[in-house]
GUVOGU-463757 format. One record per residue (C-alpha): residue number from 1; residue in three letters; x, y, z. Coordinates in steps of 0.02 Angstrom, whole numbers, plus 50000, padded with zeros to 5 digits. Example, Ala and Ser with C-alpha at 12.3 -4.5 7.8 and 13.67 -1.06 7.14 Angstrom:
atom num = 1 residu = Ala px = 50615 py = 49775 pz = 50390
atom num = 2 residu = Ser px = 50684 py = 49947 pz = 50357
***
This chain:
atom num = 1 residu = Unk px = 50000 py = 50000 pz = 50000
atom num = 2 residu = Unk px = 50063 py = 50167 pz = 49949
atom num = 3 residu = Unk px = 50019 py = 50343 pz = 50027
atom num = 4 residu = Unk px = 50099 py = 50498 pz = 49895
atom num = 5 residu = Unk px = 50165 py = 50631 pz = 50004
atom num = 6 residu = Unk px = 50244 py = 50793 pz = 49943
atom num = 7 residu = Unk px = 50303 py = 50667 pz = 49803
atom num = 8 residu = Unk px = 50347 py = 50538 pz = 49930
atom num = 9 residu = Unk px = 50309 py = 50357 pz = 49937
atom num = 10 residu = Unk px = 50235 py = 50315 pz = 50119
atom num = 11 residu = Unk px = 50263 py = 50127 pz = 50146
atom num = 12 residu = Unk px = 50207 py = 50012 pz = 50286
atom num = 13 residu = Unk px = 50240 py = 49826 pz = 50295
atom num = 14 residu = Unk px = 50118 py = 49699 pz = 50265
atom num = 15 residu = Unk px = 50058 py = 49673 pz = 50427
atom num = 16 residu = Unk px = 49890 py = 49672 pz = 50514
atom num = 17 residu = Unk px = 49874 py = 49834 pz = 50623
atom num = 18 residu = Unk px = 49684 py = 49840 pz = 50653
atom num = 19 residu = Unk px = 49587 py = 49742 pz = 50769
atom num = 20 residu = Unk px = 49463 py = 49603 pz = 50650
atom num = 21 residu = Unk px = 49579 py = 49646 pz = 50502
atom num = 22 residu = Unk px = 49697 py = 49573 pz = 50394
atom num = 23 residu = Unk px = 49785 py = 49573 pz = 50255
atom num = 24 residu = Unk px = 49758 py = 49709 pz = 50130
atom num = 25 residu = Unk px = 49620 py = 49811 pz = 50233
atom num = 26 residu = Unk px = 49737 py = 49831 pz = 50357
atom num = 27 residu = Unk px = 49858 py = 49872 pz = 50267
atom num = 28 residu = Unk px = 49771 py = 50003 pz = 50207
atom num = 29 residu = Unk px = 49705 py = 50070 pz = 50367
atom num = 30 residu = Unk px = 49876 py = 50081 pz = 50436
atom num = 31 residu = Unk px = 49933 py = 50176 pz = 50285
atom num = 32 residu = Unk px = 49788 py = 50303 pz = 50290
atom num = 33 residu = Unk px = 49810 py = 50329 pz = 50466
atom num = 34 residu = Unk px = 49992 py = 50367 pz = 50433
atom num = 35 residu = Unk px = 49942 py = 50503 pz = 50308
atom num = 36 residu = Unk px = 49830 py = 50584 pz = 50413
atom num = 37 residu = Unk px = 49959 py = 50602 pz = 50563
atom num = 38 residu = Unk px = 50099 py = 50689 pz = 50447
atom num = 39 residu = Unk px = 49964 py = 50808 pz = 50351
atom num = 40 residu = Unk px = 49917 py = 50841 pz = 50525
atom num = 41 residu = Unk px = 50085 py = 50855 pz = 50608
atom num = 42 residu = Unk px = 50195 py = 50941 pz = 50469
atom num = 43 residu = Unk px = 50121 py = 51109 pz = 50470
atom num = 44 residu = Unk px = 50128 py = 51136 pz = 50660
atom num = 45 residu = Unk px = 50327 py = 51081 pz = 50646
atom num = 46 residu = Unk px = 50355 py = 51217 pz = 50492
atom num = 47 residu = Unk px = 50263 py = 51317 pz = 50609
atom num = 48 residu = Unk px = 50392 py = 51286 pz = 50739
atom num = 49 residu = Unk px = 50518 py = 51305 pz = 50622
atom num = 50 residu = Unk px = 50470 py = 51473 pz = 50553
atom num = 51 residu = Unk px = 50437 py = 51542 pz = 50739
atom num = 52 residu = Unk px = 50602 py = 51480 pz = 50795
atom num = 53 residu = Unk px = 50682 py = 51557 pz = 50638
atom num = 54 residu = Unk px = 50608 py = 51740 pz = 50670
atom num = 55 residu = Unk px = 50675 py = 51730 pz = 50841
atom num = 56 residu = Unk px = 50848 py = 51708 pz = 50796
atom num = 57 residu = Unk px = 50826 py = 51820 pz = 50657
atom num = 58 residu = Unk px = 50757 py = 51964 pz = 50774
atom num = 59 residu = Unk px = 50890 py = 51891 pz = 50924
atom num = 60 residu = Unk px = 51043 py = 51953 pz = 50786
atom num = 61 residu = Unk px = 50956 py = 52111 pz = 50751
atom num = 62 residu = Unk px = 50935 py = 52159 pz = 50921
atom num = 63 residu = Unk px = 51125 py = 52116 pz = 50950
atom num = 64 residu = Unk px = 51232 py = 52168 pz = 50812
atom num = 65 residu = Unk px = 51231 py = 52370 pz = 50857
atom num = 66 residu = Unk px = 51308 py = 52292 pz = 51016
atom num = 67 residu = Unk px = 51409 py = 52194 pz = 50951
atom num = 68 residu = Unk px = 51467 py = 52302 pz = 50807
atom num = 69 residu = Unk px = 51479 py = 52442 pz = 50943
atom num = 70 residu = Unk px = 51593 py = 52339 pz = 51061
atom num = 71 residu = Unk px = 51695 py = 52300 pz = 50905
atom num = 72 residu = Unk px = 51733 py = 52491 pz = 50863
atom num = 73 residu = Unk px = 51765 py = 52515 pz = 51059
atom num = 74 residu = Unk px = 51904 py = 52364 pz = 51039
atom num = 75 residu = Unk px = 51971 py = 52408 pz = 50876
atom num = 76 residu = Unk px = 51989 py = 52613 pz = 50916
atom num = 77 residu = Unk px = 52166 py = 52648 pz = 50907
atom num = 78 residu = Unk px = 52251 py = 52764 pz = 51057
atom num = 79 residu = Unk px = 52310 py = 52907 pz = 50940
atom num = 80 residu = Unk px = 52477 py = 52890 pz = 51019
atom num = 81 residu = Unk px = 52477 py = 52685 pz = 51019
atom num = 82 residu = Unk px = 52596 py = 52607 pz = 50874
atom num = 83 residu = Unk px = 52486 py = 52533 pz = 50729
atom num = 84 residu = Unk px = 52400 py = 52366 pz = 50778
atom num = 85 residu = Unk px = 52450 py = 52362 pz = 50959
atom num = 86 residu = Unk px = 52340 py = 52385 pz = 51112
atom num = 87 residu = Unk px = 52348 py = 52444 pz = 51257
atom num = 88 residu = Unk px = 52379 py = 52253 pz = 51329
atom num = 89 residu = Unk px = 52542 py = 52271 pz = 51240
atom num = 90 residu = Unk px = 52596 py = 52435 pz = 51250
atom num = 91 residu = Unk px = 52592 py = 52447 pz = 51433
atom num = 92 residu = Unk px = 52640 py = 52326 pz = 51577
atom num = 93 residu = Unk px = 52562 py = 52336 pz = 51747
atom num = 94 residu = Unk px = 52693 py = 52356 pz = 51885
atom num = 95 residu = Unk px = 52636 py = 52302 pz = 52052
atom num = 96 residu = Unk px = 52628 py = 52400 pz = 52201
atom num = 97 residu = Unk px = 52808 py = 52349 pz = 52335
atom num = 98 residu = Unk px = 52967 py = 52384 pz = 52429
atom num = 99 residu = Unk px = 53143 py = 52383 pz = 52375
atom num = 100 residu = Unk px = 53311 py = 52434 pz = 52402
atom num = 101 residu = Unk px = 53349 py = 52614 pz = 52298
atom num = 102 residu = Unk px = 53527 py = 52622 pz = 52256
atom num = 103 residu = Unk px = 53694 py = 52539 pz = 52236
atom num = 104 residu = Unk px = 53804 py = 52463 pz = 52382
atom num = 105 residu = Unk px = 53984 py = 52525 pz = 52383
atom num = 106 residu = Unk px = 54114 py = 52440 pz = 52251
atom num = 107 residu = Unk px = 54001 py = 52446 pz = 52131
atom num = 108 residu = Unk px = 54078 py = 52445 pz = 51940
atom num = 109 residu = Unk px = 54015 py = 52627 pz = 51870
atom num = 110 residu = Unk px = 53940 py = 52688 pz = 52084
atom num = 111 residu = Unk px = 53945 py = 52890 pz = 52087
atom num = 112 residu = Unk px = 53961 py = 52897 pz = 52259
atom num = 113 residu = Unk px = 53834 py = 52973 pz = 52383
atom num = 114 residu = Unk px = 53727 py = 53007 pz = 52227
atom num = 115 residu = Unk px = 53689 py = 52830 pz = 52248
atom num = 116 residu = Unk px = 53678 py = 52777 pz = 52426
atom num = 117 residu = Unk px = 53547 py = 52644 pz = 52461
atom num = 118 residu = Unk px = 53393 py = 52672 pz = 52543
atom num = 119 residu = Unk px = 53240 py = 52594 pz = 52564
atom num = 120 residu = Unk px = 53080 py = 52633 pz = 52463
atom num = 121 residu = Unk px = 52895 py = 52576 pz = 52457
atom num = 122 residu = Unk px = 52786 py = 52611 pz = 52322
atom num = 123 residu = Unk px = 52617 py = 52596 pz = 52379
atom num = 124 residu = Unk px = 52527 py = 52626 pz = 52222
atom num = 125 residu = Unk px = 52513 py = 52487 pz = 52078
atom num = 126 residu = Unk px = 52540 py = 52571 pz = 51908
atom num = 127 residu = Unk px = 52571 py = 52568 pz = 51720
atom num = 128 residu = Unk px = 52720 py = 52580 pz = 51629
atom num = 129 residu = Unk px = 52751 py = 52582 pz = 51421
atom num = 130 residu = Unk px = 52826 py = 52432 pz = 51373
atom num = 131 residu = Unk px = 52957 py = 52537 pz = 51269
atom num = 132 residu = Unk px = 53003 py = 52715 pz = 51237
atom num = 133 residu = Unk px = 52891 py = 52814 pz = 51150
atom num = 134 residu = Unk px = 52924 py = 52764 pz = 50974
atom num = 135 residu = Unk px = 52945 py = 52916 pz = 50818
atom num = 136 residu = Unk px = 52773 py = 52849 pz = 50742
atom num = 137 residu = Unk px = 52677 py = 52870 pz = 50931
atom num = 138 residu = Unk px = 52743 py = 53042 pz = 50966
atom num = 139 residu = Unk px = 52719 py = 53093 pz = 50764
atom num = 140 residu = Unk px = 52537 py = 53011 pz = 50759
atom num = 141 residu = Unk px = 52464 py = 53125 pz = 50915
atom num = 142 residu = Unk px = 52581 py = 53280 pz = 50894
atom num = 143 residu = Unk px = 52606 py = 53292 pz = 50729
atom num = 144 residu = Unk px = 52780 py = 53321 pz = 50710
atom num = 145 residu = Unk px = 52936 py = 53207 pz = 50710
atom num = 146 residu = Unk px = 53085 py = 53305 pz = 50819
atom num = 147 residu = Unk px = 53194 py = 53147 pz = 50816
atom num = 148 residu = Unk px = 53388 py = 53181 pz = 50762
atom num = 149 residu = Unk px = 53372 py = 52994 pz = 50704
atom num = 150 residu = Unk px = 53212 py = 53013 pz = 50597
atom num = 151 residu = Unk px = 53284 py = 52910 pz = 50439
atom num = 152 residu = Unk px = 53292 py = 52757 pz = 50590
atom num = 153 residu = Unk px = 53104 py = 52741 pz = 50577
atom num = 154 residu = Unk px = 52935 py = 52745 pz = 50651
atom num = 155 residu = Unk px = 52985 py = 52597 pz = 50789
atom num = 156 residu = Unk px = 53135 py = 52705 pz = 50840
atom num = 157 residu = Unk px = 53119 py = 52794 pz = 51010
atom num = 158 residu = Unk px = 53085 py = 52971 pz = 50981
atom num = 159 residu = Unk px = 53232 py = 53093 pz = 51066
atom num = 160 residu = Unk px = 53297 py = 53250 pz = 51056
atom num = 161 residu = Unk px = 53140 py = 53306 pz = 51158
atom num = 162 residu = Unk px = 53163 py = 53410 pz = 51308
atom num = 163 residu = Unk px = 53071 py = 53370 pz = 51472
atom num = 164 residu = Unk px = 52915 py = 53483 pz = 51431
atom num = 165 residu = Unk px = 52886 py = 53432 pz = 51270
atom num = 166 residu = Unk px = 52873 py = 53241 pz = 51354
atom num = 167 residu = Unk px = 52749 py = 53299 pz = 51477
atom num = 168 residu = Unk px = 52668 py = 53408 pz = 51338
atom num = 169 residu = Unk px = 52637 py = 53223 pz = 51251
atom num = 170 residu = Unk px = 52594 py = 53141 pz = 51434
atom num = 171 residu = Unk px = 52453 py = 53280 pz = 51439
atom num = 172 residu = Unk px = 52380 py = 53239 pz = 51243
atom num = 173 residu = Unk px = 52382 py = 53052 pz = 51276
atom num = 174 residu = Unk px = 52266 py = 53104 pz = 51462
atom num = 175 residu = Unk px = 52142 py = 53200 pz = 51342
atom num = 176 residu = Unk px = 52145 py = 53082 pz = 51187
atom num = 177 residu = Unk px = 52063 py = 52933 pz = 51315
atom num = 178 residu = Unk px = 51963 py = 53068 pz = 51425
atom num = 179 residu = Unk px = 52077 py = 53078 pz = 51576
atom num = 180 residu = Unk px = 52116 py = 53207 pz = 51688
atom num = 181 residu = Unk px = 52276 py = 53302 pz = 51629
atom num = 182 residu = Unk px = 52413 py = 53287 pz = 51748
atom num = 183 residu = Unk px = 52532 py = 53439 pz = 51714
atom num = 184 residu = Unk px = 52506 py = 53623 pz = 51670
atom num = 185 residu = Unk px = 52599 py = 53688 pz = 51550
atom num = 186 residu = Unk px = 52742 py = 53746 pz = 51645
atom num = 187 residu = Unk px = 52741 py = 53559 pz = 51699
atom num = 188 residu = Unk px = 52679 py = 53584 pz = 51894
atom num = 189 residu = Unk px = 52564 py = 53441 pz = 51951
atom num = 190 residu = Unk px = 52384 py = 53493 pz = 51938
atom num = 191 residu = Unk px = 52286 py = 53312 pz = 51940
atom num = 192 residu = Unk px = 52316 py = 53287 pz = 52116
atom num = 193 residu = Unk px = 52424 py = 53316 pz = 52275
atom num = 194 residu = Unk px = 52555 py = 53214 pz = 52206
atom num = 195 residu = Unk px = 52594 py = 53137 pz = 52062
atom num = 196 residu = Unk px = 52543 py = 52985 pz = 52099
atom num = 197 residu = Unk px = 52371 py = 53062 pz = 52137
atom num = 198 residu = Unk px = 52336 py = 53103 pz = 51970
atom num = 199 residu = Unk px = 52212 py = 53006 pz = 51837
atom num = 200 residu = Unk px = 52288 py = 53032 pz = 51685
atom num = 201 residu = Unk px = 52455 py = 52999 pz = 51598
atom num = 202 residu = Unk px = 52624 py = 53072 pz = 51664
atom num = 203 residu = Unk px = 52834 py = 53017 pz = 51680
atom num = 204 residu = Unk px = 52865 py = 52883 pz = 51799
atom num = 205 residu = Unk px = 52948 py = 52964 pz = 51970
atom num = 206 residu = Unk px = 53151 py = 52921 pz = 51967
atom num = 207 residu = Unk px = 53106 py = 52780 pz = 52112
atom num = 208 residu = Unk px = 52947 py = 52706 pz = 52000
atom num = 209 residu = Unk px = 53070 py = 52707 pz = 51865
atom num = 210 residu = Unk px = 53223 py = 52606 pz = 51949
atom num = 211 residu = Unk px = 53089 py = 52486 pz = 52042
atom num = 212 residu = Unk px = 53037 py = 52435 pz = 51847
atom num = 213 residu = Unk px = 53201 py = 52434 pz = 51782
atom num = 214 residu = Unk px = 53259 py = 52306 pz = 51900
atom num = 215 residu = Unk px = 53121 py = 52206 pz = 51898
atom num = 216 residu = Unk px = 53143 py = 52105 pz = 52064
atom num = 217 residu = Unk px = 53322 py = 52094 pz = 52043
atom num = 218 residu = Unk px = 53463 py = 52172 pz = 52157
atom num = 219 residu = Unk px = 53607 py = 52191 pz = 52045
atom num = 220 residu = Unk px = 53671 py = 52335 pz = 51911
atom num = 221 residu = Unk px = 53567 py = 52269 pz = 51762
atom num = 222 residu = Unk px = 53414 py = 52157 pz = 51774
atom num = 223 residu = Unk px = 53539 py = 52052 pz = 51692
atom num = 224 residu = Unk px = 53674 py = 52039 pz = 51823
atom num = 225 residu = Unk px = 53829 py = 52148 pz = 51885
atom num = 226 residu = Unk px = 53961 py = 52215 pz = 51765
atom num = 227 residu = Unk px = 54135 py = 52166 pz = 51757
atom num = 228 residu = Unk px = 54261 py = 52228 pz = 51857
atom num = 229 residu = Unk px = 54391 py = 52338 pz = 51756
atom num = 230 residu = Unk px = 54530 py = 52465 pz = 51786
atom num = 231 residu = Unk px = 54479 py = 52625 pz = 51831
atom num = 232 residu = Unk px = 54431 py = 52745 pz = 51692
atom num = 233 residu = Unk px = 54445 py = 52590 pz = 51574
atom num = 234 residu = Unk px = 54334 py = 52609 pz = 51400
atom num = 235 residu = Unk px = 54379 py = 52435 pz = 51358
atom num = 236 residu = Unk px = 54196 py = 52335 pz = 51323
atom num = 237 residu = Unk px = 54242 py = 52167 pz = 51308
atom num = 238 residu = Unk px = 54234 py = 52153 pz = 51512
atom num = 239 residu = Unk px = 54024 py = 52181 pz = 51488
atom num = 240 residu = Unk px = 53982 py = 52140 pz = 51348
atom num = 241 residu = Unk px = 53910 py = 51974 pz = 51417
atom num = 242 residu = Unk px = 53800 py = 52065 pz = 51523
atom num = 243 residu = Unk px = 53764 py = 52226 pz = 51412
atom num = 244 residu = Unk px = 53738 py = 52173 pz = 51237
atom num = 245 residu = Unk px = 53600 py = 52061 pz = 51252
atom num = 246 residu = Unk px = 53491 py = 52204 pz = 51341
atom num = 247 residu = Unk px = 53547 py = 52352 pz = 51297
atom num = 248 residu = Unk px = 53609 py = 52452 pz = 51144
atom num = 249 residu = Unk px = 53755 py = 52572 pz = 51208
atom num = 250 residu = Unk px = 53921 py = 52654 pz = 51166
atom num = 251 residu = Unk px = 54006 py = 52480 pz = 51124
atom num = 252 residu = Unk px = 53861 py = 52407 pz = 51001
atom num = 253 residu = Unk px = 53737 py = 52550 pz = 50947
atom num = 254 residu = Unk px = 53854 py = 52613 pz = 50780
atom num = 255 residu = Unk px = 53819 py = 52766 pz = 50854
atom num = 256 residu = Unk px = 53644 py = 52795 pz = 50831
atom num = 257 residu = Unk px = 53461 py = 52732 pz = 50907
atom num = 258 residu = Unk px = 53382 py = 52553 pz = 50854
atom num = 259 residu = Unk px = 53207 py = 52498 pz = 50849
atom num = 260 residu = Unk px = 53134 py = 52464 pz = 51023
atom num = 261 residu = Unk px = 53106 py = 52287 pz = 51064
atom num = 262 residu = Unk px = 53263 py = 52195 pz = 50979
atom num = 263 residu = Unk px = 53342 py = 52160 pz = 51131
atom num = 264 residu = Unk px = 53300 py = 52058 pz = 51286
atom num = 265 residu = Unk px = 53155 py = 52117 pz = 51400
atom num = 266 residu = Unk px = 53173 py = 52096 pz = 51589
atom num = 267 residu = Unk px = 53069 py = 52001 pz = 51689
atom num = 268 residu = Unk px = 52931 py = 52111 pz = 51694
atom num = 269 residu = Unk px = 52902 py = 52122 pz = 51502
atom num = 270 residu = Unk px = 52982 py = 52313 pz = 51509
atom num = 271 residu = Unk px = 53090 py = 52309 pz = 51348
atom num = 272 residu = Unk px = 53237 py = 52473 pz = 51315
atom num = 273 residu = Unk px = 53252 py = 52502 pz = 51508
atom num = 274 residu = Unk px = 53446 py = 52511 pz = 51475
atom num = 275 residu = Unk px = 53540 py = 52596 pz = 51308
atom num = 276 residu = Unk px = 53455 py = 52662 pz = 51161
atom num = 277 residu = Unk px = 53374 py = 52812 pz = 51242
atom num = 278 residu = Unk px = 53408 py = 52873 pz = 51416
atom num = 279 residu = Unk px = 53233 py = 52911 pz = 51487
atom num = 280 residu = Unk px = 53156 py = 53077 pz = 51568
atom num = 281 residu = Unk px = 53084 py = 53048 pz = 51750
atom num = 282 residu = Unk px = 52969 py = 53152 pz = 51837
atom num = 283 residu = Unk px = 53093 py = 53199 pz = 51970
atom num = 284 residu = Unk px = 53203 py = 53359 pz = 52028
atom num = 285 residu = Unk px = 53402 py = 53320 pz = 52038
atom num = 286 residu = Unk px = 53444 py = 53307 pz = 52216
atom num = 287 residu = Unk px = 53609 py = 53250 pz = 52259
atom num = 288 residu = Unk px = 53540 py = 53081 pz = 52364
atom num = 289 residu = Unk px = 53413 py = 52963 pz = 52326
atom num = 290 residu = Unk px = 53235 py = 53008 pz = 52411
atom num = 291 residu = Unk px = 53163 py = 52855 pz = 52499
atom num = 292 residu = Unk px = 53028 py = 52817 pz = 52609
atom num = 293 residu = Unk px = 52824 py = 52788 pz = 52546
atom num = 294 residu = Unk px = 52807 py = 52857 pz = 52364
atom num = 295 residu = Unk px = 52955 py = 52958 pz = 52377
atom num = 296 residu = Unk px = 52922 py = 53125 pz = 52254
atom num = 297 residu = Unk px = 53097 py = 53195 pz = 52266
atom num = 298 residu = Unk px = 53118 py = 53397 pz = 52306
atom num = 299 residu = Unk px = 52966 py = 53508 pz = 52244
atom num = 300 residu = Unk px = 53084 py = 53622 pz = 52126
atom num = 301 residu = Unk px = 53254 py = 53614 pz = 52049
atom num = 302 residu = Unk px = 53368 py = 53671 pz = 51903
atom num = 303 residu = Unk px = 53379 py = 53487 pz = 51829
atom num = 304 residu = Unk px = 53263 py = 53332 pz = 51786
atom num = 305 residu = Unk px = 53317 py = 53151 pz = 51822
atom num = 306 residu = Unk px = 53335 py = 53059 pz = 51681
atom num = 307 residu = Unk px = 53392 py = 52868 pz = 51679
atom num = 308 residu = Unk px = 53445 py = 52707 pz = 51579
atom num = 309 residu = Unk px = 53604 py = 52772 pz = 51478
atom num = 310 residu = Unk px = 53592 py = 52785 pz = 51307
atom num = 311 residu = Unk px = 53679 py = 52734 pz = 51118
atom num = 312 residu = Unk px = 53819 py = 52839 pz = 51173
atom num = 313 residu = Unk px = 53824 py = 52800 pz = 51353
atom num = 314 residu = Unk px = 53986 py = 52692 pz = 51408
atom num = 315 residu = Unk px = 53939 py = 52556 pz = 51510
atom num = 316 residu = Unk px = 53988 py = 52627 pz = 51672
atom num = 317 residu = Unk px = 53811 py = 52724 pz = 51658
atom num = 318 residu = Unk px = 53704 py = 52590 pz = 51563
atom num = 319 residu = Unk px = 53645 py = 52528 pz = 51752
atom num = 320 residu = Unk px = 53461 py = 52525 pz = 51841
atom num = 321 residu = Unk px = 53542 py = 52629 pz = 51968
atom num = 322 residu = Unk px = 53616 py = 52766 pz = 51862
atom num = 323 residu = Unk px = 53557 py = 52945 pz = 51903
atom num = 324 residu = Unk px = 53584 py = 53053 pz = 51769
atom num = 325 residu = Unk px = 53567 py = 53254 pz = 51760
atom num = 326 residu = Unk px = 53675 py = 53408 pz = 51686
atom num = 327 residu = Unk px = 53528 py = 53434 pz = 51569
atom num = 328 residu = Unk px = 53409 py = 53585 pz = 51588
atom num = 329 residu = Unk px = 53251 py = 53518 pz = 51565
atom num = 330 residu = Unk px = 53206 py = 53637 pz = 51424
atom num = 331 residu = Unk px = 53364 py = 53555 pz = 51323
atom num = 332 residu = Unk px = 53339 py = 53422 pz = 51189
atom num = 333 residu = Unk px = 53477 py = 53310 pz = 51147
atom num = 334 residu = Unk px = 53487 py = 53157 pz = 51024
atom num = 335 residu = Unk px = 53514 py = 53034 pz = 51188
atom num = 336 residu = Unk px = 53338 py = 53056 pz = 51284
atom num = 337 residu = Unk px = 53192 py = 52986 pz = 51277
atom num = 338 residu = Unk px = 53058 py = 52964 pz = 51381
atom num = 339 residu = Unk px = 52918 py = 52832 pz = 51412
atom num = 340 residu = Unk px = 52739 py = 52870 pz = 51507
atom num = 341 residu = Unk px = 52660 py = 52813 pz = 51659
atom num = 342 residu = Unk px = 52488 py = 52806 pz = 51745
atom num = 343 residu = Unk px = 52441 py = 52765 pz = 51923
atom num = 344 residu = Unk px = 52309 py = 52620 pz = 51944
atom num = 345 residu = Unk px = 52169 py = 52686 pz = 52049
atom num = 346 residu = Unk px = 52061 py = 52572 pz = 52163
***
C-alpha cells in the first residue's frame, strides 16, 4: 500500500494493524492513518520552524549594534599607540612593593653618595610603556617628528625632546582617552596632591622608574653585575656578556638609536630600560636618593632626572641605578627619551 506525500512514497509493511483485520484492509488502514498524522503534524513543525527562525533572526538584530559597537570600542586605536598594538601590549602593569633604591659600595660605574641605598615603598600599583615612545607614537598624536634619528624609523624611540615637550605628550595622551591632565603647562602637578594622585598619563617618578628597571632583581642590570675593570677603562669586552644582550650602548649601537624591542626584555616584560634612549623621570636632581612611601623627590630644581644610559652612554652608566642630570630640562639632545606612566586607581 502506497500513501503519495509531497512526492513521497509512504510505505508500511504487510502486517495486520487493526483489530478484525487482515491482510490488505489493514494494510490500508495503517497507511491512511499514517497520512493523516503527517498532514496533520507537518504544518505545526514548519510552524515551529518558522517561529524559531524569526526569533533568531530578530535575536541578531537586536545584537549586532552591540556587538558592532563593542567591536569599534576594541578596535579604536590610542592616537599615540603604534599601529595594531593595544593597550595590553603597549603597557605593563607594575605592582605595588618595597625595594632597596641604590647601589652598595664597590660597585663597577657607583657615583658615590649620589647613589647611597635606601629603602623605598611604592604603595601605588601602576602602568608603565613597554618601550620608549616610538617616532610613529609621538608623530601620530603631535604631529611632528623632532627625532635627530628620523631616517631610523617609526619603531625608533623618539629623542631630542626636552622634558616639557614629554609631559606636553603625557598631557595629549590624558585627553585623547578622556583623563584628567596631569601637568600644566609649565609642567607643575595639577591632577592631584602628588603625582601619583593624578588620573591621567604622566613620567614615571626616578624611584617608579628604577623599581621597573630592575624588575625584582638586586644587581646593576636586570641582567646581572658588570665586570670589574681598571679605573677609567673604556675597554667593552669586560660587559659585553652582560650589556649586549639588553641594551644598545656606546660599544654596540654604531652610534645611533635602534628599533625598540630587539633586545632582551626583563622580567617584567619592560623592553629598552637600559641603552638606546636614556629616559626623562618626573623627578628634581637632588644629590641623594629620596626614599621612604612614594618618595616624590624635592618640589623644585634646576635639573630633571633622567635614567637608563643611552647609544652613546659607556657602560659605566648603562645601570638601573644610574642617576643622570646636567641637562636643563628645556634642552633636547639626540640621547633622551622618555616613556609614560599612569597610576592604577582602586
Amino acid at each position: 500500500m502506497v500513501c503519495s506525500v509531497f512526492g513521497k512514497d509512504m510505505r508500511t509493511p504487510d502486517s495486520s494493524c487493526g483489530h478484525g483485520m487482515a491482510g490488505p484492509q489493514a494494510e490500508g488502514v495503517a497507511v491512511r492513518t499514517r497520512c493523516l498524522l503527517f498532514l496533520i503534524l507537518f504544518p505545526s513543525f514548519m510552524r515551529a520552524i518558522m517561529r524559531l527562525t524569526l526569533c533568531i533572526i530578530a535575536l541578531i538584530a537586536f545584537l549586532f549594534p552591540v556587538l558592532l559597537a563593542a567591536s569599534a570600542d576594541e578596535s579604536r586605536s590610542d592616537p599615540g599607540a603604534e599601529a595594531g598594538s593595544g593597550e595590553d601590549t603597549e603597557f605593563v602593569r607594575i605592582e605595588a612593593g618595597t625595594f632597596t633604591m641604590g647601589s652598595p659600595a664597590g660597585t663597577v660605574g657607583r657615583v658615590g653618595a649620589r647613589e647611597a641605598q635606601v629603602s623605598v615603598t611604592l604603595t601605588r600599583a601602576f602602568r608603565l610603556q613597554a618601550t620608549p615612545v616610538t617616532q610613529s607614537q609621538y608623530e601620530a598624536l603631535m604631529g611632528s617628528n623632532p627625532a635627530s634619528f628620523s631616517s631610523c624609523g617609526g619603531s625608533c624611540p623618539v629623542e631630542n625632546v626636552n622634558w616639557l615637550d614629554a609631559v606636553a605628550y603625557a598631557n595629549a595622551r590624558s585627553r585623547a582617552a578622556g583623563l584628567t591632565e596631569c601637568y600644566d603647562a609649565s609642567g607643575n602637578i595639577v591632577g592631584g596632591a602628588t603625582v601619583y594622585d593624578c588620573e591621567g598619563y604622566r613620567l614615571p617618578t626616578e624611584a617608579e622608574w628604577e623599581y621597573a628597571a630592575r624588575a625584582g632583581t638586586t644587581t646593576s642590570t636586570y641582567n646581572g653585575d658588570l665586570a670589574s675593570r681598571p679605573p677609567g677603562s673604556r675597554d667593552c669586552e669586560p660587559s659585553r656578556p652582560i650589556l649586549d644582550p639588553i641594551a644598545w650602548y656606546a660599544c654596540n649601537s654604531g652610534d645611533s638609536t635602534h628599533p625598540v624591542r630587539q633586545k632582551q626584555p626583563n622580567a617584567w616584560g619592560l623592553h629598552d630600560m637600559l641603552g638606546n634612549v636614556a629616559e626623562w623621570t618626573d623627578t628634581w636632581f637632588q644629590e641623594a636618593n629620596s626614599g621612604g612611601t612614594d618618595p616624590v623627590g624635592p618640589s623644585s630644581g634646576t635639573d630633571r632626572v633622567f635614567r637608563g644610559g643611552a647609544w652613546n652612554t659607556h657602560d659605566g652608566n648603562v645601570r638601573a641605578v644610574d642617576r643622570s642630570r646636567n641637562v636643563d630640562p628645556q634642552m633636547r639632545v639626540s640621547s633622551i627619551g622618555f616613556r609614560l606612566a599612569q597610576t592604577i586607581h582602586p
